[in-house]
C-alpha positions in Angstrom: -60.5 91.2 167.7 -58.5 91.2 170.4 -55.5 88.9 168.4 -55.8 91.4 165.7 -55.1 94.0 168.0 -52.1 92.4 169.4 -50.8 91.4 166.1 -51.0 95.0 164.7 -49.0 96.3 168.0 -45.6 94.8 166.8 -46.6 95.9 163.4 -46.7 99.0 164.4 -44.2 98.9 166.4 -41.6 102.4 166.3 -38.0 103.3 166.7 -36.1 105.3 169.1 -37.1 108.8 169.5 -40.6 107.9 167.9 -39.5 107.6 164.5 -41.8 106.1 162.3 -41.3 102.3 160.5 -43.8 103.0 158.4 -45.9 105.6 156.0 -49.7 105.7 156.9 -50.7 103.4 153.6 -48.6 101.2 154.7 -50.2 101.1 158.4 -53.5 100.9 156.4 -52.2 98.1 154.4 -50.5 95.9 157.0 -54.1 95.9 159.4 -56.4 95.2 156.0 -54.2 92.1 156.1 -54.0 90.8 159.7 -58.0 91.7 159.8 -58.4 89.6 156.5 -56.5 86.7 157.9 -59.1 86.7 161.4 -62.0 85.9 159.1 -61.3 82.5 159.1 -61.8 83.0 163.0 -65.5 84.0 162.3 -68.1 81.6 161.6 -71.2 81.6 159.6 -74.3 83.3 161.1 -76.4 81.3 163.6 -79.9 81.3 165.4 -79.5 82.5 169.1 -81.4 80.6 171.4 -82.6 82.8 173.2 -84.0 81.9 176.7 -87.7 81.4 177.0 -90.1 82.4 180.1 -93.3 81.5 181.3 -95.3 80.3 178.3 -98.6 81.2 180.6 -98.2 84.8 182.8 -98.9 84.0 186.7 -100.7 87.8 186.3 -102.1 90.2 183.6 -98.8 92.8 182.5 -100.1 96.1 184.4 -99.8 93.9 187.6 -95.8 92.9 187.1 -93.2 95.7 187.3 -93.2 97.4 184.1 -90.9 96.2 181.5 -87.7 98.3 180.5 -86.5 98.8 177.0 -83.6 101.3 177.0 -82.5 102.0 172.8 -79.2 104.1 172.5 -78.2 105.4 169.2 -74.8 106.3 168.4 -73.4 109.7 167.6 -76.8 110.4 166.8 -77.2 114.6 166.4 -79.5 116.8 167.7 -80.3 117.9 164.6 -80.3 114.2 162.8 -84.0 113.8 164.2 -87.2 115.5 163.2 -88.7 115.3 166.6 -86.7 118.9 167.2 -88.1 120.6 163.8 -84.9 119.8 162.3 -84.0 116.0 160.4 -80.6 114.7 158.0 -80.6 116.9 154.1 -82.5 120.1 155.7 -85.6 118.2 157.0 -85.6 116.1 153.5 -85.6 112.6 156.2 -88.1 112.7 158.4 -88.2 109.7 161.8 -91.4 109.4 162.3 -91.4 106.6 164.4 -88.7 108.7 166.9 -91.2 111.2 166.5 -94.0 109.3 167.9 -92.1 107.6 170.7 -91.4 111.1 172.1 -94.9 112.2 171.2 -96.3 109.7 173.4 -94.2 110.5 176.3 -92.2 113.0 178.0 -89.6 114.9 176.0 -86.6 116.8 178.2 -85.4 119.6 175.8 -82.3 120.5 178.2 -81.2 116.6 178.0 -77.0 115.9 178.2 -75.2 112.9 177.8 -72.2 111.6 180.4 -69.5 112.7 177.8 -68.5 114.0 174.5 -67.1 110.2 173.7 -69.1 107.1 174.3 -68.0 104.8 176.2 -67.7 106.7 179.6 -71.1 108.1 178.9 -72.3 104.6 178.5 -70.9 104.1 181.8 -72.7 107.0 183.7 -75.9 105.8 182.4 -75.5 102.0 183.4 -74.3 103.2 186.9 -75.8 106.2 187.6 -72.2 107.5 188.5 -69.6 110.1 187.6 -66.4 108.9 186.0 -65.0 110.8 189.0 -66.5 107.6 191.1 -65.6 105.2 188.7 -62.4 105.8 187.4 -63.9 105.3 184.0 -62.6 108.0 182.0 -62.3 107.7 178.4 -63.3 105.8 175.8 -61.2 101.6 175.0 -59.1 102.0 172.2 -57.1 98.8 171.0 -53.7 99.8 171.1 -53.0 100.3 167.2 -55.4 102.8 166.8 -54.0 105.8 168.5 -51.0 105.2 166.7 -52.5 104.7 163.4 -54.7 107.8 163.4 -51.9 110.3 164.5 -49.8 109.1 161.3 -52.2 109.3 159.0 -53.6 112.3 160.5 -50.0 113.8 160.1 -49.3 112.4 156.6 -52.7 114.8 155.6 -51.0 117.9 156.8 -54.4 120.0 157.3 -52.3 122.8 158.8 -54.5 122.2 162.2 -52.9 121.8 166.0 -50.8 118.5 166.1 -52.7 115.2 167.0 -50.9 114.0 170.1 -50.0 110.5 170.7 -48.8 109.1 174.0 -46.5 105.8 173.4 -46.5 105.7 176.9 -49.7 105.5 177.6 -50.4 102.9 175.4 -47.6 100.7 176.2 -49.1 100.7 179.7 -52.9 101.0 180.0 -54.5 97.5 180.2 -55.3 95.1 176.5 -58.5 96.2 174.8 -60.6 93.6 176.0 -59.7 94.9 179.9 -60.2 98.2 179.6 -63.5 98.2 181.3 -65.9 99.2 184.0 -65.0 98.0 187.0 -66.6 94.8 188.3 -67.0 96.2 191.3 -69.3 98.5 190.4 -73.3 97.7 190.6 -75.0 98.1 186.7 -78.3 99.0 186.2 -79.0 95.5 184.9 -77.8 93.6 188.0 -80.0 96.0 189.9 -83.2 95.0 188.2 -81.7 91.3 187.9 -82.1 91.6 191.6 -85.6 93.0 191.2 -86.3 89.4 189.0 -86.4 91.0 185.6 -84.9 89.1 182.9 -82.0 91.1 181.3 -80.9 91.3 177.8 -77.9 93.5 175.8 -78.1 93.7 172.2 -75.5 95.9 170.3 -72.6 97.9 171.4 -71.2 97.1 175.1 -67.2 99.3 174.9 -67.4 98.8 178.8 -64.8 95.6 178.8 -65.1 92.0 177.3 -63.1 89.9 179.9 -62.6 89.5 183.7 -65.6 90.5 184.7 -66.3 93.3 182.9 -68.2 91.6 180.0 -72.2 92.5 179.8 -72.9 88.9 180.6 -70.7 89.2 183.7 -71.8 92.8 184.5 -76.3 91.8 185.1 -77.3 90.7 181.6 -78.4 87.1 181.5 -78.2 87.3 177.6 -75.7 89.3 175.5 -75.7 89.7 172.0 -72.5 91.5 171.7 -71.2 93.4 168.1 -67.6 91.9 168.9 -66.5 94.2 166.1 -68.1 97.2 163.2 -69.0 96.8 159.7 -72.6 96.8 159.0 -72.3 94.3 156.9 -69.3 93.1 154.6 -68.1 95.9 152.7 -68.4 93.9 148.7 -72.1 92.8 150.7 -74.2 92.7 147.3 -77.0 95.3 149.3 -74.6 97.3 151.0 -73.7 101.2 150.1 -70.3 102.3 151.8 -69.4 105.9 151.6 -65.7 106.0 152.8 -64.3 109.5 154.3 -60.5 109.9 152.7 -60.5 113.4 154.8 -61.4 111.3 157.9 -57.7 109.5 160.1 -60.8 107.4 161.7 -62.4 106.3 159.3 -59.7 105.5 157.6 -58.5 102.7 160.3 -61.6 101.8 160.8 -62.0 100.1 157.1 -58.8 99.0 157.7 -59.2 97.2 161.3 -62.9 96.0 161.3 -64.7 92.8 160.7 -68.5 92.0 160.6 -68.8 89.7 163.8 -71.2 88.7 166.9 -71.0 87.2 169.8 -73.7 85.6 172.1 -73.0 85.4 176.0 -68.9 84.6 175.2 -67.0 88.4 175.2 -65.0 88.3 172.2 -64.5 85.1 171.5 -66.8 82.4 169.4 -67.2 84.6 166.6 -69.8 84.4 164.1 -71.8 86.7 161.9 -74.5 88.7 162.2 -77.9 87.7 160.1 -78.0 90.6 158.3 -77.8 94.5 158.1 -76.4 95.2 162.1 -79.2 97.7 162.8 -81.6 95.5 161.2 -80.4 92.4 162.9 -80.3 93.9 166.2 -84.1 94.8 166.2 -85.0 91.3 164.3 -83.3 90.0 167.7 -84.9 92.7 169.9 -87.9 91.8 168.7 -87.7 87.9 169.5 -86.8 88.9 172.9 -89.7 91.1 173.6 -91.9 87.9 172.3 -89.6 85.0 174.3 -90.4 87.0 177.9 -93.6 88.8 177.2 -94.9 86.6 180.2 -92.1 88.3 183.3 -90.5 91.7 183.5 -87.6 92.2 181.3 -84.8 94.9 180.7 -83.9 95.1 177.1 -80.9 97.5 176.7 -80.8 97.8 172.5 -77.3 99.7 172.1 -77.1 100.5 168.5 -74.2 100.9 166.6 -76.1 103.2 163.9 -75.2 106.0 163.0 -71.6 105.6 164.0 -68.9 105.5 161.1 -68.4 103.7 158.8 -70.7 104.6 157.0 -72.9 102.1 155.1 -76.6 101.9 154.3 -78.5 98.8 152.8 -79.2 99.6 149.1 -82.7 99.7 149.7 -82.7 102.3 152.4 -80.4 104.2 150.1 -82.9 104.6 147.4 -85.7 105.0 149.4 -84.1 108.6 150.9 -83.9 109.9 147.2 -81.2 112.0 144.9 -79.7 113.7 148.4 -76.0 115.3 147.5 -73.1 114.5 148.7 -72.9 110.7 148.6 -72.1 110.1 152.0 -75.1 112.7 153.4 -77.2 110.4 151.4 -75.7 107.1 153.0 -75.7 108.9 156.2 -79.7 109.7 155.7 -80.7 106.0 154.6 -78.9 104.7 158.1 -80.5 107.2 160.1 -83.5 106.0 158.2 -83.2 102.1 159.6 -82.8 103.7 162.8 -86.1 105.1 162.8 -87.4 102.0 161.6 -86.0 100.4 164.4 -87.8 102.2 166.8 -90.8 101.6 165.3 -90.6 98.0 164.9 -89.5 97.7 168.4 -92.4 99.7 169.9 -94.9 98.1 167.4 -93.7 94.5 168.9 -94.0 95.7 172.6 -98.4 96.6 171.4 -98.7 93.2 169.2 -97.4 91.5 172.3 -99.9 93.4 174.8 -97.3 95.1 176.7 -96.8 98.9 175.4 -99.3 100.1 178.0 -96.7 99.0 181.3 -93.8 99.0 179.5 -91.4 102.1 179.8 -89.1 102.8 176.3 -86.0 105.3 176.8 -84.8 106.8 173.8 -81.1 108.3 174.0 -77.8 109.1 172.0 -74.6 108.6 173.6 -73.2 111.5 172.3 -73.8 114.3 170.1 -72.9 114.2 166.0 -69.7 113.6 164.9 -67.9 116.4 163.1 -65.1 113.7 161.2 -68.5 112.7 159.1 -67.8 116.3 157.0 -71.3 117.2 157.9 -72.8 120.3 158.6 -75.7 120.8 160.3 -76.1 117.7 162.5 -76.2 118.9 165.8 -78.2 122.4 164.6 -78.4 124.7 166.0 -76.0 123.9 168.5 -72.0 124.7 168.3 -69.5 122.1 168.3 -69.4 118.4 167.6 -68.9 114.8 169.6 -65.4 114.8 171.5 -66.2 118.5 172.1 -68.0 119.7 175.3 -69.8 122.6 173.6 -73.8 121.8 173.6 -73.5 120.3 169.7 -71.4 117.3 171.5 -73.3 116.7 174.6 -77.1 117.9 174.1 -78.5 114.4 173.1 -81.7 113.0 173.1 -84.4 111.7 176.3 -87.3 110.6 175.6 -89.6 108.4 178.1 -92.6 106.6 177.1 -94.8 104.8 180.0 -98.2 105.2 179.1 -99.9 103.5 182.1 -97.9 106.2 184.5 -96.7 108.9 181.9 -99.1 111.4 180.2 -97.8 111.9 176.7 -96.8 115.4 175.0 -94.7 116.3 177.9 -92.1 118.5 177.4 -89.4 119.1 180.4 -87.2 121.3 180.6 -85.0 120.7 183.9 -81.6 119.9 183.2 -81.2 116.5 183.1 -78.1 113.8 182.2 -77.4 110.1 181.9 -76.2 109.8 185.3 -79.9 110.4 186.0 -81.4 106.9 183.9 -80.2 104.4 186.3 -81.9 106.0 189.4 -84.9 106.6 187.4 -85.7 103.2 186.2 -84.9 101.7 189.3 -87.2 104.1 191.4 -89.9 102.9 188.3 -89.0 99.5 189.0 -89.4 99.7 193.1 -85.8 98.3 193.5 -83.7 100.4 195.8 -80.4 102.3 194.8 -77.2 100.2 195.1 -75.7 100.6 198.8 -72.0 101.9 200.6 -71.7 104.0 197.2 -72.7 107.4 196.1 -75.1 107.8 193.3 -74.6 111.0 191.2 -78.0 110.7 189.4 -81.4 112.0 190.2 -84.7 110.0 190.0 -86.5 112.1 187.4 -89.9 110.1 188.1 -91.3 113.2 189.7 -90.9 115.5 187.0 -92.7 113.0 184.8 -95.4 111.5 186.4 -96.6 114.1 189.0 -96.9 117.4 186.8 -94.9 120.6 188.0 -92.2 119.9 190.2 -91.4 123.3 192.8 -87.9 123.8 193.1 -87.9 123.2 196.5 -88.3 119.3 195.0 -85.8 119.6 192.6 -83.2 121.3 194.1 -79.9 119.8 192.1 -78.8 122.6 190.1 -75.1 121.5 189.0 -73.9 119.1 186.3 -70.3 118.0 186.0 -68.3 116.7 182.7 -64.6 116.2 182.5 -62.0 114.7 180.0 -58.4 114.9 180.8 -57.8 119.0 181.2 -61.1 119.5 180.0 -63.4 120.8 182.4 -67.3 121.7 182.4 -69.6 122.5 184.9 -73.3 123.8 184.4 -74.7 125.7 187.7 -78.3 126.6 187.0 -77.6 128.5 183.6 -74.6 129.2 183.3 -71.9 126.9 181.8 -68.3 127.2 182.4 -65.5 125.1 180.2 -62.2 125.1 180.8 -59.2 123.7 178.8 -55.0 123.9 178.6 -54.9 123.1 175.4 -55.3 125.5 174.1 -55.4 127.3 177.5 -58.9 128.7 177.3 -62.4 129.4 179.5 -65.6 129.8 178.2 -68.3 131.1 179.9 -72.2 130.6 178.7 -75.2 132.1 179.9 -77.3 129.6 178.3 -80.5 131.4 179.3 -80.0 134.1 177.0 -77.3 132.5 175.0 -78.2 128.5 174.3 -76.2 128.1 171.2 -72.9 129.6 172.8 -72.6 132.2 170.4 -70.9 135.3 173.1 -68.4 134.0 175.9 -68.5 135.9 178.7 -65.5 134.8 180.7 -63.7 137.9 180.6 -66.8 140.0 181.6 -68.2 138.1 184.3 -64.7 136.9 186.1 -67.0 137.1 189.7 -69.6 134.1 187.5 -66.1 132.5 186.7 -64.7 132.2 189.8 -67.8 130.6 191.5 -68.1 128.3 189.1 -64.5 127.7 189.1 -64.8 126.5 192.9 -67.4 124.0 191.9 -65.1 122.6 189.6 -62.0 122.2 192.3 -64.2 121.2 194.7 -65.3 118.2 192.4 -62.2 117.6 191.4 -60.8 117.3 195.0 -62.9 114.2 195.4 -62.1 112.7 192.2 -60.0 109.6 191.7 -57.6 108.8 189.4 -58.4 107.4 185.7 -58.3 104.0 185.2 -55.6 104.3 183.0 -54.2 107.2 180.5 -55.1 108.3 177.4 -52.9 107.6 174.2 -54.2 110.2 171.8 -55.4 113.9 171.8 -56.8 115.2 168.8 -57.6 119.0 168.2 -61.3 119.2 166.6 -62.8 122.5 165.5 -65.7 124.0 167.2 -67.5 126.0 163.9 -66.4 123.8 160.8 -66.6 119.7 160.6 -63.5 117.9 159.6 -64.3 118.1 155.7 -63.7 121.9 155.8 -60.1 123.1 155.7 -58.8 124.0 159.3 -57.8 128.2 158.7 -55.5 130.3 161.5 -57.9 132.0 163.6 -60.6 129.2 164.1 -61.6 128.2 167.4 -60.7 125.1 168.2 -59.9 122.5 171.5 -58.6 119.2 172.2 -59.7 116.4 174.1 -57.7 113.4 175.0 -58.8 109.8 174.4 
């Protein structure tokens, strides 16, 4: 990928003054061709070889340290789930086996993720650490794609703000494959590597691929790494694509991408997948779980599903019935082999003998994505993913561990990503990484030893920030700020969860203490990594598939 991405930069390449070289279907055209000509760079699919433990266990499993299975969706919504009452078509899709999972466990119902965007929220939940600490900021983007999507977003003309593209930016932030979390900083898998426990990464990484930075070099001894993002080939005989022409995205994104793996090797070796990603993924989950059922293992399955583009196996498409419009319906049928995912992973960890001391996390990185032309997703929340509004950030925790966790739990302490790293390491008896700050919060307490006084939980503030985006929650109440457009929003989410009546202007004493929090976090921030290229507006109320109308509310958040 990262040759393609090179190639397409002198492609793309722009005159003096920013003048454009090219129309967008031209853009379009020119990557289809440079990503057609990498195939030959891809080889056939493979069988991993994955590394085998014990065949005979030294000690039954509820003596070891408990396994860890962490599964991540992708731009997963709220409201995409049925565990919340809600589910894709109105409740017509049901995820039973999500259902269960949380069911079994405990369920935090005021659950955020690190960020709006994935990456750095990946980040936060792998180091237990604000981007603030990190310098992690925003989200890799190889450097023809900011350029791309604010030319075709301007060729549409949707009559919304201006999609703002930083040439500089780009020219000077580090290649794709080194834009990445820091080396230096201490993972949650080379934590519980220390601890002994065999680590494994399936799926999505989008933490770095080189130098360092690569899950193999970061405390995975195994990395099965999606080097790249079509589900399968898009003329696959079983595959359903639903392509978004409203969508700048999505339409590089059919352009640019490939169907390729990787195993333990970054982004090069190339080959391809054995079948439907989400599928594939869980097929090799599910071989892990079997090769180290004998020692403690972390198994961190990052799905790519539901991300865009959007494409469903035909048979997963027909099974979720006559559901209008086409791409709702292709969006229901991969939420659908999500589901099944989940199912098949936890149904592998009880055929093996190891659900009872096993502990399975269920998360999103993000909320739904607006640019799918969906409504509904995140229901009944406002806003969307890139937004900091609860419809982008409110995600999903659930924590199964029946030998320490009594099922139908429901918690509702405020809780974040930051707070998983500290949380399976405090489950796993392996102390916190030394000379650094942890931002995170063991949440053991909460889960395992009934009502927690507040004099035991006393953290009551939550930080999020993107560029001139600002968030803090304090308690209840929820402050955003923003330059552009030059806004504040103030929440009380006690009375007001779903953001509906912003008080900012009638509460400037609750603004200004809130306001300090922010400084003061700011004050000890460092610097981003590197800049961000692009800043798209997204509207709060309507997805991408409605037109954008004066008068809607609306923010930016750069990338």
């Amino acid at each position: 990928m990262r040759k393609i991405f090179i190639s397409l930069a002198a492609i793309l390449a722009v005159g003096v003054g920013g003048a454009y070289l090219y129309p967008s279907t031209a853009i379009l055209t020119a990557i289809k061709v440079r990503t057609s000509l990498s195939a030959t760079q891809i080889g056939p699919p493979r069988d991993i070889d994955w590394q085998q433990g014990p065949a005979i266990s030294a000690s039954v499993p509820s003596e070891r340290p408990p396994n860890i299975v962490v599964i991540m969706a992708d731009d997963l919504g709220y409201n995409d789930i049925s565990t919340f009452g809600g589910g894709v078509a109105g409740g017509r899709l049901q995820t039973p086996n999500i259902d269960a999972l949380a069911a079994q466990g405990a369920v935090f119902t005021q659950s955020y993720s690190g960020a709006s965007t994935c990456a750095p929220s990946r980040a936060m939940l792998m180091t237990g650490r604000y981007p603030s600490r990190t310098g992690f900021a925003y989200t890799p983007m190889p450097p023809s794609m900011g350029r791309a999507v604010s030319i075709v977003a301007a060729d549409m003309d949707r009559a919304s703000p201006d999609t703002l593209y930083n040439p500089e930016a780009a020219a000077t932030k580090p290649p794709y494959d080194l834009q990445g979390l820091p080396p230096e900083e201490i993972t949650l898998a080379e934590s519980l590597k220390a601890r002994g426990y065999h680590t494994v990464h399936i799926g999505k990484w989008h933490l770095g691929r080189d130098n360092g930075m690569a899950a193999h070099e970061q405390g995975f001894d195994e990395s099965l790494l999606m080097t790249s993002g079509l589900y399968l080939p898009e003329d696959h005989p079983e595959v359903v694509n639903a392509k978004l022409g409203f969508d700048p995205i999505d339409q590089f994104l059919w352009s640019a991408l490939t169907y390729s793996t990787s195993y333990n090797s970054g982004a090069t070796d190339l080959f391809e997948p054995g079948g439907y990603l989400t599928d594939y993924w869980t097929d090799e989950s599910i071989k892990v779980i079997k090769a180290n059922r004998n020692r403690p293992f972390f198994l961190y399955l990052a799905h790519w599903g539901i991300h865009t583009p959007l494409q469903a196996t035909r048979a997963d498409y027909e099974a979720v019935g006559d559901i209008q419009p086409h791409r709702l319906r292709v969006y229901a049928a991969m939420t659908r082999a999500l589901d099944r995912s989940v199912g098949r992973v936890t149904a592998a960890l009880e055929e093996e003998g190891l659900a009872n001391n096993t502990i399975v996390v269920f998360t999103s990185d993000n909320g739904g994505a607006g640019y799918v032309g969906l409504a509904d997703v995140n229901a009944p929340y406002r806003g969307w993913k890139i937004t900091y509004f609860e419809g982008g950030i409110r995600v999903p925790l659930f924590v199964k561990w029946p030998e320490r966790v009594a099922s139908g739990q429901a918690i509702d302490t405020p809780v974040a990503h930051i707070d998983v790293m500290p949380t399976l390491l405090a489950a796993a008896e392996q102390p916190l990484p030394q000379n650094r700050e942890i931002d995170g919060e063991n949440l053991l307490p909460l889960i395992t030893e009934g009502a927690v006084s507040d004099a035991e939980w006393s953290r009551q503030t939550l930080f999020w920030s993107s560029g001139h985006n600002r968030i803090v929650r304090h308690g209840d109440w929820k402050l955003q700020i923003a330059a552009r457009p030059e806004m504040q929003w103030l929440f009380d989410l006690s009375e007001d969860p779903t953001e509906q009546v912003n008080l900012a202007n009638s509460r400037p004493d609750k603004v200004s203490e809130l306001m300090a929090l922010l400084d003061a976090h700011a004050a000890e921030s460092r610097p981003a990594l590197y800049e961000p290229e692009l800043e798209a507006p997204v509207a709060i109320d309507k997805h991408l598939a409605q037109p954008f109308e004066q008068g809607d509310e609306w923010v930016s958040v750069p990338n």
